[in-house]
C-alpha positions as CSV (number, residue, x, y, z in Angstrom):
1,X,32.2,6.7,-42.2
2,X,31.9,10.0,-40.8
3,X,27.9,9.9,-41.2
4,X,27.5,6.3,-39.2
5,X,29.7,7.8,-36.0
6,X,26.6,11.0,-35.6
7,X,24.1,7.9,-36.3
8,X,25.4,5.6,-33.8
9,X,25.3,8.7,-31.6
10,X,22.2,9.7,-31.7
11,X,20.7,6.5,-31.3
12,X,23.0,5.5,-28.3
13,X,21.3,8.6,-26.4
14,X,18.1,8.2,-27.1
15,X,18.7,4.1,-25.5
16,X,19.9,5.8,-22.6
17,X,16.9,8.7,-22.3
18,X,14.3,5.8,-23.1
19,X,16.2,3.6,-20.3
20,X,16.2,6.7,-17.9
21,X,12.0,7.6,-18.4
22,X,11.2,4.0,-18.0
23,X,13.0,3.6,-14.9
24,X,12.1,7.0,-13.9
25,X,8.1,6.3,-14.7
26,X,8.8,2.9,-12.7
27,X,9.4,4.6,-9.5
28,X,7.0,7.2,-9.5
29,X,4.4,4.6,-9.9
30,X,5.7,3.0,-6.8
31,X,5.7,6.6,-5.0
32,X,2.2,7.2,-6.2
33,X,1.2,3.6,-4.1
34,X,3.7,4.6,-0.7
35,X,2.4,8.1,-1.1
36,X,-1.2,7.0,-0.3
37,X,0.1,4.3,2.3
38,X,1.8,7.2,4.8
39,X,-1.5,9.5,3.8
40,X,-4.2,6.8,5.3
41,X,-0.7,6.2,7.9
42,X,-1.0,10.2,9.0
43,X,-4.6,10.6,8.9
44,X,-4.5,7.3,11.6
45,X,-3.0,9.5,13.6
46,X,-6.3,11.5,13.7
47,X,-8.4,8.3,13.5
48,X,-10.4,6.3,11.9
49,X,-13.0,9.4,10.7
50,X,-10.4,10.9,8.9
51,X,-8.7,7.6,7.7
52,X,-11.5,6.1,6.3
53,X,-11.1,8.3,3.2
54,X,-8.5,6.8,1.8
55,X,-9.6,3.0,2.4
56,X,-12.3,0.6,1.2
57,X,-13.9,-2.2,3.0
58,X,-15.6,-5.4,1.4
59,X,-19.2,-4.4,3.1
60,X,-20.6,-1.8,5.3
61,X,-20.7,-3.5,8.6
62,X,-17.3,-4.0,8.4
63,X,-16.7,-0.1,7.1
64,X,-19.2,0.8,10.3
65,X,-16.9,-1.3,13.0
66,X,-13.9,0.4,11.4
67,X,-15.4,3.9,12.4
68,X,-16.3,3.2,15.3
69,X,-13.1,1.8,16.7
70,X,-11.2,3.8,19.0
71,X,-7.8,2.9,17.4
72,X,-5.3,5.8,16.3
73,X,-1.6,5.2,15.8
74,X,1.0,6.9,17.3
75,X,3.9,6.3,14.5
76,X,4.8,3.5,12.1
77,X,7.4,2.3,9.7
78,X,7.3,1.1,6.6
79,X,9.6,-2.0,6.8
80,X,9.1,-3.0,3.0
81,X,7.1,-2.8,0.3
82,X,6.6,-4.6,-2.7
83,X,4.5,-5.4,-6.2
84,X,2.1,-7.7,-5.9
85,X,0.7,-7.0,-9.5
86,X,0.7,-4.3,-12.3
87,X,-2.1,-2.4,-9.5
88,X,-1.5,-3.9,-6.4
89,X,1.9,-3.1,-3.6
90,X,1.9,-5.1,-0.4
91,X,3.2,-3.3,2.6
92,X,4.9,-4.5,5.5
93,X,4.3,-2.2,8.3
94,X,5.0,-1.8,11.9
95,X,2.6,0.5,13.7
96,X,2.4,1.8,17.4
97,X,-1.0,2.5,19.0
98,X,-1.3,5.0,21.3
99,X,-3.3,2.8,23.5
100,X,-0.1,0.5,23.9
101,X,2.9,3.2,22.9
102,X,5.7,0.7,24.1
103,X,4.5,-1.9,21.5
104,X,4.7,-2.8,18.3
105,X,2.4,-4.6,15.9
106,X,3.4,-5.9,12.1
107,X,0.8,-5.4,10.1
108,X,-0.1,-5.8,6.0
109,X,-1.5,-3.1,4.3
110,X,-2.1,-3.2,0.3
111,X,-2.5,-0.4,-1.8
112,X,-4.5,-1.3,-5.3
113,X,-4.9,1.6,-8.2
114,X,-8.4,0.8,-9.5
115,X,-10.4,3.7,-11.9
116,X,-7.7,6.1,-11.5
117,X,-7.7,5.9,-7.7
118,X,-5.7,4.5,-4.9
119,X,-7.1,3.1,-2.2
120,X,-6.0,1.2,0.9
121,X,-6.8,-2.2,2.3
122,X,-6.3,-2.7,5.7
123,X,-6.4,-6.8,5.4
124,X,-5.7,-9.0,2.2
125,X,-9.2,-10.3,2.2
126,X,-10.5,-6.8,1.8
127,X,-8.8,-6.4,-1.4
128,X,-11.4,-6.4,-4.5
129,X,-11.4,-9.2,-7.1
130,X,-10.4,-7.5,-9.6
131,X,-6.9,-6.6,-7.7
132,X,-5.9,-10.3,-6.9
133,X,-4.1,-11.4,-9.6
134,X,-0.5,-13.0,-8.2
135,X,-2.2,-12.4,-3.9
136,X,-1.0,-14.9,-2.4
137,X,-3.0,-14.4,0.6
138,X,-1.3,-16.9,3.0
139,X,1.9,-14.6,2.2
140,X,0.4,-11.9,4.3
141,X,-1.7,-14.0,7.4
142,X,-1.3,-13.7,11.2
143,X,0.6,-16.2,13.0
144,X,-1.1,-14.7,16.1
145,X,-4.9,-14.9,16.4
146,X,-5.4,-12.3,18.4
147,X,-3.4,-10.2,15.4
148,X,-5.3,-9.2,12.9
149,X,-7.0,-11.9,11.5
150,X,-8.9,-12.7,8.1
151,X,-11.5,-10.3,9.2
152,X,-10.7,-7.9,12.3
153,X,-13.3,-7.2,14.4
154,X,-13.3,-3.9,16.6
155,X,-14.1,-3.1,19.9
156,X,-17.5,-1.0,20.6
C-alpha cells in the first residue's frame, strides 16, 4: 500500500507539470503572433518604410502603393485577437492616423507563421494560400467602402 501512495504521487505531478507546459507553450505561441502585430503597430508610427519589414503583400504594385502612402498611425488598440488556424491570429484593431487624430478606424490585421517567420497582412485577401485554412474572409470585410476594402488602394 505504501509503494502505490509515492506512485500515485509522482504521476499526479507530472499531470499537473505536463498541463502547466502545454498551457504555458499555448500562450507563448499567441505572444509570439501579438508580439509581431504591436512591432509592424510601432514601426507605423514611423511609416510605411519602416513598417514594410514586417508585412508581405500578394504582388509588388500593391507592396509599391503601400510605400508610397503617406499613412502613419498615431496609436492603436488591440480590441481582440483570435486563432484563425494552427499559423494564422486575426486581429481586431482600432488605429488612429495622424492625419485624422480625433478618429478612429477598425481595422483587421492577420498575423500568419510561415518558414519560421511571422509576418503581417494588412487585409484578409493578402494572406498566402497556404495560411487559409478555417479564413472565413467575409468574417473580416468592410461594411464601409470607403474602409479598407478587398484591395486598398493609396493615395500618391
Amino acid at each position: 500500500m505504501k509503494k502505490k501512495l509515492p506512485s500515485f504521487i509522482v504521476v499526479v505531478i507530472l499531470i499537473v507539470v505536463l498541463a502547466v507546459v502545454l498551457v504555458s507553450k499555448g500562450s507563448s505561441t499567441e505572444t509570439a503572433y501579438e508580439e509581431t502585430v504591436v512591432t509592424y503597430l510601432e514601426a507605423m508610427k514611423e511609416g510605411t518604410e519602416k513598417a514594410v519589414e514586417y508585412a508581405a503583400f500578394p504582388n509588388e504594385t500593391i507592396k509599391s502603393d503601400y510605400l508610397q502612402s503617406p499613412i502613419r498611425i498615431s496609436d492603436y488598440e488591440i480590441v481582440s485577437s483570435e486563432p484563425v488556424n494552427d499559423n494564422l491570429y486575426a486581429f481586431t484593431l482600432n488605429i488612429v492616423s495622424r492625419d485624422e487624430p480625433d478618429a478612429t478606424t477598425t481595422v483587421y490585421y492577420f498575423v500568419g507563421h510561415q518558414d519560421g517567420k511571422y509576418t503581417v497582412y494588412i487585409n484578409a485577401s493578402y494572406v498566402p494560400e497556404t495560411l487559409r485554412e478555417n479564413l472565413n474572409m467575409d468574417d473580416y470585410s468592410y461594411d464601409d467602402p470607403d474602409d479598407l476594402g478587398s484591395t486598398p488602394e493609396f493615395a500618391d
